[in-house]
Every structure is written in C-alpha cells, then in structure tokens.
N, C-alpha and C positions, 0 to 999 in steps of 0.2 A: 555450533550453528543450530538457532531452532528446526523442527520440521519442516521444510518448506519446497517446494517443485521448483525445479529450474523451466521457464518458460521458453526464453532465447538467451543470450550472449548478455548479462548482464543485470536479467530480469526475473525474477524469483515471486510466485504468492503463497501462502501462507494465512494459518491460524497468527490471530497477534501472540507476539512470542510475550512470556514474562519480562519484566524489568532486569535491564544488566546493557554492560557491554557489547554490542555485537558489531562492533567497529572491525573486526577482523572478518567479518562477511558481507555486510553492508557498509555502503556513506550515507543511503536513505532508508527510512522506513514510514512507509503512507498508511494510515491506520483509515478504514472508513466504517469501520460497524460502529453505529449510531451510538450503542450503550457500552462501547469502551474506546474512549480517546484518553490514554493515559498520560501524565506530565510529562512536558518533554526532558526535563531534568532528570526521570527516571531510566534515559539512554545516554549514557553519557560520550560523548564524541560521534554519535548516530545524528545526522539532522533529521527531525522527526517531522511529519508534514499531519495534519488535520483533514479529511475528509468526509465527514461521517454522512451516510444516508442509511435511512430504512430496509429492511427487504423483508419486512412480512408482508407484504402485498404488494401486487406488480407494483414497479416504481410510478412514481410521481414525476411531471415535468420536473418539479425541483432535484428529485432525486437521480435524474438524466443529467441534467445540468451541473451537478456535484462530481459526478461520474468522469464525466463528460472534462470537466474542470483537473481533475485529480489524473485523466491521462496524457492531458497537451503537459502537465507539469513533468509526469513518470517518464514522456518522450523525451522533453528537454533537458532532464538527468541523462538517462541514456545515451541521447548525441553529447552530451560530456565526458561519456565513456564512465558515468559510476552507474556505483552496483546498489541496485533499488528493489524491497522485499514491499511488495503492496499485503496491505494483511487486512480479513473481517476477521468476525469472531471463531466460524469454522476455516478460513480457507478454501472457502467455492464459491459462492456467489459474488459476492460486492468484490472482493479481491480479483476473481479472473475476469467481471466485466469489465475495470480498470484497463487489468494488460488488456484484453483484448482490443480496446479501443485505442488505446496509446500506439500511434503512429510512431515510425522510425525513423 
C-alpha cells in the first residue's frame, strides 16, 4: 500500500502513489493535482477517476466546482461500500478538501 491516512471506513488520501497494482487496497483512486493525472492504463484493475484543480492560490469557482464534483463521486463509491484513495501531489490539500466535502 502507498503512504496514505485512513480518513473513515473506506476512505484513504494520500500523495499520488507511483504506477502499479494497487487493487489489493483500493477499487478507486481520484487523482486531482492539476500537473499529474497519470494514464489510467498505468493502474491496472484500479478504476482510476480525473479530477485535477489548482492549489497555488486560493481556489477558483472552477476549482470549487471540480472539488466540489470529485466528492458527490468519492461519496457514491463509498455508499457502494469501495474502498477510494483521493490523492494530490503532496497528500494535503486538494486530496483532504475532497474527503472533507464528500458526504456519506
């Protein structure tokens, strides 16, 4: 398993992990730092979701609205019951605004 915090029951953030298998820890993994959305072909058996926004300066409406967008999704994996690693580049910002907002 990459580095990554366990949030609640199911929900993990994190630095985006390297390329590989990480199907024995996740069924998702949400990438939002803008300068790395890597192929989804590079996780294989991971469904791999797209969300990138900014965060060198306060966000942007757009960059709310992505956020914003990227947790109604992290919730409705969740009430599926999989197991979803939201990841930026470091693992703090863009990643835990995500869960935070992502409803249960």
């Amino acid at each position: 398993m990459s580095a990554a915090s366990r949030i609640v029951d199911g929900l993990w953030v994190g630095a985006a992990p390297p390329p590989g298998d990480y199907s024995a820890d996740w069924d998702v993994i949400v990438f939002t730092a803008e300068e790395y959305q890597p192929d989804r072909g590079l996780f294989p058996r991971v469904r791999v979701r797209h969300f990138p926004y900014d965060d060198t300066s306060p966000p942007s409406d757009r960059d709310l609205m992505t956020a914003w967008s990227a947790a109604e999704e992290v919730a409705r994996y969740l009430r599926q019951g999989r197991r979803v690693l939201v990841t930026c580049r470091m693992g703090r910002n863009r990643s835990a605004l995500v869960a935070a907002l992502a409803p249960r």
